[in-house]
N, C-alpha and C positions, 0 to 999 in steps of 0.2 A: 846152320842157323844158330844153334846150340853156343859154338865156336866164336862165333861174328857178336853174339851178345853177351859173351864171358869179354872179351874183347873191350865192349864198350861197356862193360860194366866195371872195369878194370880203370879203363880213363875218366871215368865217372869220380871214383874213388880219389883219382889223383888231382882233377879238374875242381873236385869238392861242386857241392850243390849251391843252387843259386835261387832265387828269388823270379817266379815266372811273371810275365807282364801283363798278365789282367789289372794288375795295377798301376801301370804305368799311368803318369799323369795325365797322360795329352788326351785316357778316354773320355771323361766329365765332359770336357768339351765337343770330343766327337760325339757324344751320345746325346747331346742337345741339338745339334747341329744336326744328326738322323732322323732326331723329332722332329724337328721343322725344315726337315727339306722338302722343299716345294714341289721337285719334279721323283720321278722315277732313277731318274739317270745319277740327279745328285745325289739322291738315298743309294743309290749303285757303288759311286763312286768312295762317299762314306763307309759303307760296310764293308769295301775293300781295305779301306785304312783300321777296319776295327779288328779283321779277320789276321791280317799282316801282325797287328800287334800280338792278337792272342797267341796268335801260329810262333810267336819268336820268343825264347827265353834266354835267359842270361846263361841259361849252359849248353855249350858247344853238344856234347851229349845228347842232353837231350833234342835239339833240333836236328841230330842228326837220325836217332829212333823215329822223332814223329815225322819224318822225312822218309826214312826208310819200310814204315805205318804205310805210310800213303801210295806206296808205290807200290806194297804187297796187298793192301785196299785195288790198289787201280787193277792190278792184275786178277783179282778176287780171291787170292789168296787169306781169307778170313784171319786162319790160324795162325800167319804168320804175323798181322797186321795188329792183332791183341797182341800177339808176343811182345811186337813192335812198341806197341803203345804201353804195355803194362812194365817195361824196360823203363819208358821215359817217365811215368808216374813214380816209380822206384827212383830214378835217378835222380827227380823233382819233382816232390809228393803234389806241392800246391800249383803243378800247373795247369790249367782247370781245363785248358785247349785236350793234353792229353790226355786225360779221362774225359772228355765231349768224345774225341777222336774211337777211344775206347769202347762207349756207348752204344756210338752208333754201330761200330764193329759188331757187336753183341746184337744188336736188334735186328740189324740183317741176317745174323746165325739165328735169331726166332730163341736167344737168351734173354725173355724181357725182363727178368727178377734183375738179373746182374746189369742189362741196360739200364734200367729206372735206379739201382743203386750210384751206379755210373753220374747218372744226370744229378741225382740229387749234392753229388759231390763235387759236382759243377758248378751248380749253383750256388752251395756253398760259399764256394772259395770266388765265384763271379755271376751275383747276382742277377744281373742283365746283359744275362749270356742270351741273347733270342734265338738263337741255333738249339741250346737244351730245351731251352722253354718249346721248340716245335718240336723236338724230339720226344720231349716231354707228352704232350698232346697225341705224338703219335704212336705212344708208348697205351698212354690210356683207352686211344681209339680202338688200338689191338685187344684189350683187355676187356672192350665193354662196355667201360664207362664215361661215357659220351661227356656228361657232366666235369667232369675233373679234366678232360680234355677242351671244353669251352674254357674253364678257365685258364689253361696253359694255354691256348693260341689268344684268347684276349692280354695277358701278360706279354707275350714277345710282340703283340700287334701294337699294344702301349711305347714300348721302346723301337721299335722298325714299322711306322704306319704305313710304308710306301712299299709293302712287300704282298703282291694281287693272290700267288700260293698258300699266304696265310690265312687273309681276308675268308676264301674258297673253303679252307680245313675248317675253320672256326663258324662260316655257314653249315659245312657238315655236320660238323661236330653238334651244332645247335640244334639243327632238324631230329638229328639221331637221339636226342636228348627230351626232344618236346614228342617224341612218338613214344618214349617210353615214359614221359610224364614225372623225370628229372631235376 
């Protein structure tokens, strides 16, 4: 592993760094266009076009860590999957997909300090990231505070209203919140 990311940290170097696509033009529009989808299926189809952009950056490098992330993710390979991802953040600091990818990696290791710094660096760099913003929420749920987790799934639920998991978190999160008088 050690080897395989000297490797791509090398191409990195030669490829030089690039500008990641949370910025890419065409979101403004998809992201209005998720607000007002009428159905289920269209808001489906939207958040496919939103994830494709994040997931893709302008360096070969990096897509190829947050690719090679996902695959040590799918295998549950944790250790390998931060390696992965914290490669593509080094290779391209602002690209917000791999520190999201990053995050969650960490929350599933039961790392929430470094998750929730994770998210916030998400945000950062793309603020109607709805995938942090629920990570976010389930960052706080773990921690207790039911309150500061209503308000992260009401934020991602303002930018993606067609998402029924969320809707569910953010009843949770509400109830857990008015039993502790929040």
């Amino acid at each position: 592993m050690a080897r395989w990311l000297s490797l791509v940290a090398a191409l990195w170097l030669v490829a030089g760094a690039a500008a990641a696509d949370q910025r890419d033009a065409r979101l403004p529009a998809l992201f209005d266009l998720l607000k007002a989808a009428e159905s289920p299926q269209a808001a489906q189809q939207l958040e496919a076009q939103i994830w494709r952009i994040w997931s893709t950056s302008r360096s070969a490098t990096a897509e190829l860590l947050l690719a090679h992330g996902t695959e040590a993710e799918q295998e549950a390979d944790l250790r390998a999957a931060e390696e992965s991802y914290t490669a593509a953040i080094n290779a391209v600091p602002d690209f917000a997909e791999a520190w999201n990818r990053r995050a969650t990696v960490r929350f599933a290791a039961g790392n929430l300090d470094a998750s929730l710094a994770d998210v916030e660096r998400v945000l950062a760099l793309e603020p109607r990231h709805f995938g942090a913003l629920a990570g976010l929420g389930r960052i706080h749920e773990r921690q207790d505070r039911p309150d500061l987790a209503v308000d992260a799934y009401r934020r991602a639920l303002e930018l993606h209203p067609q998402q029924p998991a969320l809707t569910q978190a953010l009843t949770r999160a509400r109830t857990q919140a008015q039993r502790r008088g929040t």
